[in-house]
C-alpha positions in Angstrom: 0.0 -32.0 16.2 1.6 -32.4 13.0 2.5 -29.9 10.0 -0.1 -32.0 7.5 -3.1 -31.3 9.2 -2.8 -27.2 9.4 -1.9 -28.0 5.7 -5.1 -30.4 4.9 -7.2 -27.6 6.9 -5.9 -24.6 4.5 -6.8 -26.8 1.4 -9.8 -27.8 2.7 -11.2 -23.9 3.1 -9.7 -23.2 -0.5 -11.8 -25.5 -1.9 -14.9 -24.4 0.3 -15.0 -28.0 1.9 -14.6 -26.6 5.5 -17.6 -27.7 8.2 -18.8 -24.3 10.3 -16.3 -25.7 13.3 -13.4 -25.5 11.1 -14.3 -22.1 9.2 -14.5 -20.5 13.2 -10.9 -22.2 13.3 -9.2 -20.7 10.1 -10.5 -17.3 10.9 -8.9 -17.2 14.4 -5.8 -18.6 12.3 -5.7 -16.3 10.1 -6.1 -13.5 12.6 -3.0 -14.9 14.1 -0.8 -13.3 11.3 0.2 -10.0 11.6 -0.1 -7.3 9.1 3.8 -7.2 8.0 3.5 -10.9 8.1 0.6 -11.3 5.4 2.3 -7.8 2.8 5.1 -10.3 1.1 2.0 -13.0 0.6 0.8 -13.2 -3.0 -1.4 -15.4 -5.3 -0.7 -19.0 -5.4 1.2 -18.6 -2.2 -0.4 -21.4 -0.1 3.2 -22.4 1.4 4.4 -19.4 2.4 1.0 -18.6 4.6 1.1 -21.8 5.8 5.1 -21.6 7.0 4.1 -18.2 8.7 0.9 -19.9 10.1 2.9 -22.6 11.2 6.0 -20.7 12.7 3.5 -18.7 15.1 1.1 -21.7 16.1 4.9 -22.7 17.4 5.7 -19.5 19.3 2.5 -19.7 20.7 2.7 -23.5 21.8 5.0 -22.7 25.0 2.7 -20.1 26.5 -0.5 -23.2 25.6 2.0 -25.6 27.7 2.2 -23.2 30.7 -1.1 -22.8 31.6 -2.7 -26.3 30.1 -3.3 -29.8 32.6 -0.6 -32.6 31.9 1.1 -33.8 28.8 -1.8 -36.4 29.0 -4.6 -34.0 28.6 -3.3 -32.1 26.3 -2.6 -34.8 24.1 -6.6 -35.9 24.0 -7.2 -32.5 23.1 -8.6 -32.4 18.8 -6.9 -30.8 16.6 -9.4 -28.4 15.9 -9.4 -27.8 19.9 -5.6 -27.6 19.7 -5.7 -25.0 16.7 -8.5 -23.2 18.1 -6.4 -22.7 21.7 -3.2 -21.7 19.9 -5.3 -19.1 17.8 -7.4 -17.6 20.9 -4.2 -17.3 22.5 -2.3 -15.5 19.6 -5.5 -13.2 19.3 -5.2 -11.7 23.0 -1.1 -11.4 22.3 -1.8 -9.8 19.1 -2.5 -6.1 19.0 -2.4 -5.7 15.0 -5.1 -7.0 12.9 -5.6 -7.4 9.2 -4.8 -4.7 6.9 -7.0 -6.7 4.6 -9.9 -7.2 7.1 -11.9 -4.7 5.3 -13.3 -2.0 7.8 -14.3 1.0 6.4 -13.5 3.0 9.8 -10.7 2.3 12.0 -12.9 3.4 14.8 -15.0 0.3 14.5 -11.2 -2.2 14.7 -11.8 -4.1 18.2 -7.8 -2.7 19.0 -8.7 0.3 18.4 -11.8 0.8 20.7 -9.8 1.5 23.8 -8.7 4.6 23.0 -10.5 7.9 22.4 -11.4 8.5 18.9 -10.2 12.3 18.0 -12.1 14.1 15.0 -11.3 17.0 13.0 -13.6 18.9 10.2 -12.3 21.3 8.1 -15.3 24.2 7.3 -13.1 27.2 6.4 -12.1 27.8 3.0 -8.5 27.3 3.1 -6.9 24.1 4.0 -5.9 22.8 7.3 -3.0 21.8 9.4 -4.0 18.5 11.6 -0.8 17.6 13.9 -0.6 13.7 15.1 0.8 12.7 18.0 3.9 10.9 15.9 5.2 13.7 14.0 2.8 13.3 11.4 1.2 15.9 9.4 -1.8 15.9 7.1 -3.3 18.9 5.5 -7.0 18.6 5.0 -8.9 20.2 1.9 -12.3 22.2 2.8 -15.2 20.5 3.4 -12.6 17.4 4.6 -12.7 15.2 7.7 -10.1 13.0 9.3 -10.8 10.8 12.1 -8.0 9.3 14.3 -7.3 8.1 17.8 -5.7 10.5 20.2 -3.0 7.7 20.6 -2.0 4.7 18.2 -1.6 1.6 18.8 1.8 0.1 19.5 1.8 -2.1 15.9 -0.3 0.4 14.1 -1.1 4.2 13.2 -4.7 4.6 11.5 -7.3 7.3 10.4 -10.1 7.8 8.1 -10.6 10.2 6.1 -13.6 11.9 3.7 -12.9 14.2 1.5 -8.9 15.3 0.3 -5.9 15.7 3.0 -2.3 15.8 1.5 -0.5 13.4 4.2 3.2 13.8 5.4 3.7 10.3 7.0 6.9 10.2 9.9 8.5 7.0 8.9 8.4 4.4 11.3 8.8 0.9 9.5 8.0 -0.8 12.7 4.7 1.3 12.8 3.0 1.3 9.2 0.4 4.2 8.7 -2.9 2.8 7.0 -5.3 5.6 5.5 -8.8 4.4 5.7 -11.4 6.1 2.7 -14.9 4.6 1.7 -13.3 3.4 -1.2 -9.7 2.5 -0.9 -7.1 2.0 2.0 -3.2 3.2 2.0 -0.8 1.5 3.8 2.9 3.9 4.0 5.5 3.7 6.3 6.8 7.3 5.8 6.1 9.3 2.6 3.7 11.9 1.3 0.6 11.4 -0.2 -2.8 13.0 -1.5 -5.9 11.0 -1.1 -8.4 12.7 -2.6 -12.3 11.2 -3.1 -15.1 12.4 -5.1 -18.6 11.5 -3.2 -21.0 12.2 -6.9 -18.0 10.1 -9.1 -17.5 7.8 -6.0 -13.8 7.8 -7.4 -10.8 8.3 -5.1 -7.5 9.1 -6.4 -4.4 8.5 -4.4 -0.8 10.6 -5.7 2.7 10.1 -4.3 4.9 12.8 -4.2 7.7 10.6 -1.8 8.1 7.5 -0.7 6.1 4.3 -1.9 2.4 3.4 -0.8 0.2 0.5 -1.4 -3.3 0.7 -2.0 -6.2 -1.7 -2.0 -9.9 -1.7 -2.3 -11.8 -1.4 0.8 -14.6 -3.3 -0.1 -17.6 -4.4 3.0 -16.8 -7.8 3.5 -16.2 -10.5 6.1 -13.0 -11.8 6.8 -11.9 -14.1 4.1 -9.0 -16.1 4.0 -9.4 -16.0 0.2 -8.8 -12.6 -0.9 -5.5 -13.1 0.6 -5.0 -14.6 -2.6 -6.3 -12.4 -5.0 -4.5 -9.3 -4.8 -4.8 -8.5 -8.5 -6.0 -5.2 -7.7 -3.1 -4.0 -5.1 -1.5 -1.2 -6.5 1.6 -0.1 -5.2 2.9 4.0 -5.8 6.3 5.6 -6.5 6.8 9.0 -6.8 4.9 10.9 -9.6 2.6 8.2 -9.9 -1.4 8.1 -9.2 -4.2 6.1 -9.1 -7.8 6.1 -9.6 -10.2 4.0 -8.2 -14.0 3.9 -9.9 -16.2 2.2 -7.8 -18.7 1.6 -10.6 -16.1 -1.2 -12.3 -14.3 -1.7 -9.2 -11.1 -1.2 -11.0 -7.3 0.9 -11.0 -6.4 3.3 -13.0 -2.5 3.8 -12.7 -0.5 6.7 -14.5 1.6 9.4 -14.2 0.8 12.8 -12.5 0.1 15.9 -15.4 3.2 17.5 -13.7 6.1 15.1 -12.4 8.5 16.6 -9.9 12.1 15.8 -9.3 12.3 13.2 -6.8 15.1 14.8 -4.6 15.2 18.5 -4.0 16.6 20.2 -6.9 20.4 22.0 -6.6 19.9 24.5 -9.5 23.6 24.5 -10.8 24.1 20.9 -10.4 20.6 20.6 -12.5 21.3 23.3 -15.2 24.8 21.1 -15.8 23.1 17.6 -16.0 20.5 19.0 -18.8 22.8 21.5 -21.3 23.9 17.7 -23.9 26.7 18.2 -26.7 26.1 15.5 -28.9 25.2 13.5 -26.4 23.1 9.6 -26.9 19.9 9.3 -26.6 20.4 7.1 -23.9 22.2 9.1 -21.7 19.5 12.2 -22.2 16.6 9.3 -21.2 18.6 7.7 -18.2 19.3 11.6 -16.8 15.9 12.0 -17.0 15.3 8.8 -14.8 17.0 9.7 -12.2 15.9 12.7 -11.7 11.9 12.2 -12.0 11.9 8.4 -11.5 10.2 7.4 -14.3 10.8 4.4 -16.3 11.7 5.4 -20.2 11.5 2.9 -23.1 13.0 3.2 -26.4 10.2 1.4 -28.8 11.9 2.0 -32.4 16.0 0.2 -32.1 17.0 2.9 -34.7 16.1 5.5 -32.2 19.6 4.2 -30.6 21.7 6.2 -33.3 20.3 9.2 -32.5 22.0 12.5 -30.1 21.2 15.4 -29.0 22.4 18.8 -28.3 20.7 21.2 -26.2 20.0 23.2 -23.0 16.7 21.5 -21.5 17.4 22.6 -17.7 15.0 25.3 -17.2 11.6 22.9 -19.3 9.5 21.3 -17.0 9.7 17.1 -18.2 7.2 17.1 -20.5 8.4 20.4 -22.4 11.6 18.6 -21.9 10.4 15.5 -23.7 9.0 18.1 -26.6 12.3 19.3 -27.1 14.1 16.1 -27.3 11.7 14.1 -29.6 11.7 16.9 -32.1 15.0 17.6 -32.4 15.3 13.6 -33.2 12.2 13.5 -35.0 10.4 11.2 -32.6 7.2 11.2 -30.1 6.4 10.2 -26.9 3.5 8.3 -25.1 2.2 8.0 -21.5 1.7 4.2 -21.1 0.6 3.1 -17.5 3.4 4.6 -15.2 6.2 4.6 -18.4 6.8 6.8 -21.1 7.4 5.3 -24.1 9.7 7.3 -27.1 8.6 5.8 -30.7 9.7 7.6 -34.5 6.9 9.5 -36.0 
């Protein structure tokens, strides 16, 4: 088999030109992949799905030799035969499936099915502590649910949840942790998280607190090679970040939290010395600031740049902070997206 037919196959299916024998193929080709492998895959990516594609029809092509007739045979064998053995093959080896094979219950994945599916309501008025078996920890709201298996799989760890459950994700960057809600799905590898959904707004909001998650519409719909390439909408969260998705525009709404947190636990002395400035520039109040919430600042108006400040801002939350600082330079501050943005009056 050569390299340009997998390649004239992929093109073909982009352009919708594939018969219903070669649409059967690409799907088992595609399910070949595993989720780490499609993550680092963007838009207008075509040659990097089709090297990964490519490198595991390979791997798989020894364990095709072992157990196929002669050289001979094999040879007489179609390509879409060929491709279609190699994928069934990879399928059976393959424990993972596709993060963006869009179930909205991980209790309906065909890897999942073999285990016992675990459930846990919360119907008391004050949250509750749900213990998984890997260390994990995720503290559901009232009226919450989370469903999970009373054992993950070896690739993956999933559950689904209705309702709001602050998550404390062990890392395991071997074992990525996907959070399955009617709306969205969160892929971590160890952080903490709220997911939190409102059934009458049909919004879901997701909130870092550590870490970094990704997060993705979980829309009803069959495997498609081509969403692959339009991950417009993936979002991914850093700490003191959110985002809400509204189902009724199918759309992101990505911004800071109304209270941002230090991203590292807080040493009171070594804080109370970082924030008391004596004449100090503007730049080096805004980069302390950085580092300790890990947000991104940017200095709008260049005359801003002459300006310093004096001041003890340690015991202000950031925004009170922010107040502080822009009046004694005569300035204001916006909230743009996930940066804040210092501008003159």
């Amino acid at each position: 088999m050569k390299r340009q037919a997998l390649h004239s196959l992929l093109e073909k299916y982009l352009e919708n030109k594939c018969s219903q024998e070669e649409l059967i193929v690409i799907e088992k080709l595609y399910g070949m992949l595993d989720r780490d492998d499609l993550e680092e895959i963007y838009p207008n990516e075509l040659p990097t799905l089709e090297q990964k594609l490519w490198d595991r029809i390979n791997l798989e092509t020894d364990s095709i030799n072992q157990t196929q007739p002669p050289a001979g045979r094999l040879k007489r064998l179609s390509i879409l035969t060929w491709l279609a053995a190699a994928a069934t093959i990879a399928l059976t080896l393959t424990a993972g499936y596709l993060f963006l094979n869009n179930h909205q219950d991980p209790r309906y994945l065909k890897f999942q099915a073999l285990t016992t599916i675990l459930e846990k309501k919360n119907n008391t008025s004050a949250p509750l502590r749900v213990n998984l078996e890997d260390g994990s920890v995720v503290i559901l709201q009232p009226s919450s649910s989370l469903s999970y298996p009373e054992h993950f799989s070896a690739q993956t760890r999933e559950v689904s949840l209705q309702g709001e459950g602050y998550f404390l994700i062990s890392k395991n960057p071997h074992r990525p942790f996907f959070v399955y809600n009617k709306n969205v799905i969160t892929r971590v590898v160890g952080t903490s998280f709220i997911v939190r959904s409102n059934p009458v707004t049909e919004e879901t909001q997701v909130i870092v607190k550590t870490g970094k998650v990704m997060v993705c519409p979980n829309k009803d719909q069959h495997l498609d090679l081509k969403h692959l390439f339009n991950q417009d909408q993936k979002v991914i969260l850093t700490p003191n970040q959110k985002t809400t998705y509204k189902k009724d525009n199918d759309n992101f709404e990505t911004t800071l939290v109304a209270d941002p947190l230090p991203i590292v636990p807080v040493n009171q002395n070594a804080h109370q010395a970082a924030y008391v400035f004596e004449e100090a520039p503007l730049t080096e109040v805004l980069n302390q600031l950085q580092t300790t919430y890990g947000i991104a600042f940017i200095i709008e108006d260049r005359e801003l740049y002459n300006n310093t400040f004096t001041g003890d801002i340690s015991k202000q939350n950031l925004y009170q902070k922010l107040d502080l600082l822009c009046h004694t330079i005569k300035a204001h501050y916006e909230i743009s997206g996930t940066k804040i943005i210092i501008k003159t009056k």
